[in-house]
C-alpha positions as CSV (number, residue, x, y, z in Angstrom):
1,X,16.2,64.2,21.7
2,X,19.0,61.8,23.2
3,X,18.8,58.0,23.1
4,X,19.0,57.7,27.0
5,X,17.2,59.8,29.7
6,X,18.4,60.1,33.3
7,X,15.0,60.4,35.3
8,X,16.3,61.9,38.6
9,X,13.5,61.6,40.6
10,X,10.7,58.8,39.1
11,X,8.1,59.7,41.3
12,X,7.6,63.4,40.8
13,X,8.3,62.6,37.2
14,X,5.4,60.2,36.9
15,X,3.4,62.5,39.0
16,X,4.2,65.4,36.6
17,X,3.5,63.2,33.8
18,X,0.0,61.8,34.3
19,X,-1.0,65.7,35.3
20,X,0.2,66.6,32.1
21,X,-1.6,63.8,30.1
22,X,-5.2,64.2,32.2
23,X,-4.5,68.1,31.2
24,X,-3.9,67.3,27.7
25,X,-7.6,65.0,27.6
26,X,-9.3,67.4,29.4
27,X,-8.8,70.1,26.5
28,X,-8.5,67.7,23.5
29,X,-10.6,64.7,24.5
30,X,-9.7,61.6,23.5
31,X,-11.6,58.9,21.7
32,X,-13.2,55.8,23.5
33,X,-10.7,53.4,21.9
34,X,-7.9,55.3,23.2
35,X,-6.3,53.4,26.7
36,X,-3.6,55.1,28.4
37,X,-2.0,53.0,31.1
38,X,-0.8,55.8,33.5
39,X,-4.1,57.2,33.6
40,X,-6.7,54.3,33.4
41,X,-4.9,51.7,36.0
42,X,-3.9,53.8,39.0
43,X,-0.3,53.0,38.9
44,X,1.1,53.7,42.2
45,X,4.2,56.6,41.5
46,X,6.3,54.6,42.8
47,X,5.9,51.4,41.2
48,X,8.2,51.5,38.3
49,X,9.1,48.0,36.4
50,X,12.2,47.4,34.3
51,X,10.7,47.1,30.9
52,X,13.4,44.4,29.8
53,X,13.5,41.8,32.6
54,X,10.3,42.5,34.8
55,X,12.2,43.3,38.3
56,X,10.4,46.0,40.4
57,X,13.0,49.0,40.2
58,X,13.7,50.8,43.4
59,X,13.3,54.5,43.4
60,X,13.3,55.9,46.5
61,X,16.7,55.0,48.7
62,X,16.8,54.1,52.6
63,X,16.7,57.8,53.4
64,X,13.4,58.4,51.5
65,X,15.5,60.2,48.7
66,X,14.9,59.5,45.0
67,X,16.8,57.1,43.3
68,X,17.4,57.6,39.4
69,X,16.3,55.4,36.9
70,X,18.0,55.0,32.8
71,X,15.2,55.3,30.6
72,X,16.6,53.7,26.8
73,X,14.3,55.4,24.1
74,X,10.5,54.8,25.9
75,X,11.9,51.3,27.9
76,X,12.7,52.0,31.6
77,X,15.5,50.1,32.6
78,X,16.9,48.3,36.0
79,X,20.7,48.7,36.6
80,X,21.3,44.8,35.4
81,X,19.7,45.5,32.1
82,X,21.6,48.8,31.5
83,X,24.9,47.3,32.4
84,X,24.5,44.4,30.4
85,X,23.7,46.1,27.1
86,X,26.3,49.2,27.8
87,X,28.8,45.5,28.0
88,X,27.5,44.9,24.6
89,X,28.3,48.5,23.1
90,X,29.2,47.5,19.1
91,X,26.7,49.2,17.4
92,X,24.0,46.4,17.1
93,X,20.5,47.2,17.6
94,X,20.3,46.0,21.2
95,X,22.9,47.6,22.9
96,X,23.2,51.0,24.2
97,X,24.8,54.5,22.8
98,X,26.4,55.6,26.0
99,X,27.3,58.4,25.1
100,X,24.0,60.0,24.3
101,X,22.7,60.7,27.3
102,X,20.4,63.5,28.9
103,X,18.6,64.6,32.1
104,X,14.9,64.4,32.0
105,X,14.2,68.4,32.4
106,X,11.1,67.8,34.4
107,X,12.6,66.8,37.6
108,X,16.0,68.1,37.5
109,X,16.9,70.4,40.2
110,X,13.6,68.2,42.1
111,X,15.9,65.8,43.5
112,X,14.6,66.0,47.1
């Protein structure tokens, strides 16, 4: 699994995502203790927060076409925050290993 995923279209990803999570505790179950925040809080799809700095990311352009986001082991990341630690690339824990890179596989080819 690569360091960095390219999430090409966020909100049929997080669509996908809770389905597959509400799918997964329908058959399984879960236990009362266990909270998980894209099911329980009615995130909108589209609502996606730039783990590092807090800005509201955009993910849908002018046109209404999706708009990819970086996604840095689980942290989702704005533009800013990507740039800045792809700046500091020398192998310290909070940077960014640009070359390991991949394409989330559940919305490529989804684009539009």
């Amino acid at each position: 699994m690569a360091e960095n995923t390219i999430i090409s279209n966020p909100i049929l990803h997080r669509k996908k995502d809770r389905a597959e999570r509400t799918a997964h505790f329908d058959k399984y179950g879960r236990e009362d203790f266990v909270f998980d925040t894209l099911v329980d809080t009615n995130i909108p799809d589209d609502l996606w927060v730039c783990d590092f700095c807090n800005v509201e990311m955009e993910v849908v352009d002018l046109a209404n076409q999706p708009k990819s986001i970086w996604v840095h082991l689980s942290y989702a990341l704005c533009g800013n925050c990507v740039d800045d630690l792809v700046k500091k690339e020398d192998n310290t824990a909070d940077t960014i290993n640009s070359s390991d890179v991949e394409f989330c596989n559940c919305c490529v080819g989804e684009e539009k």
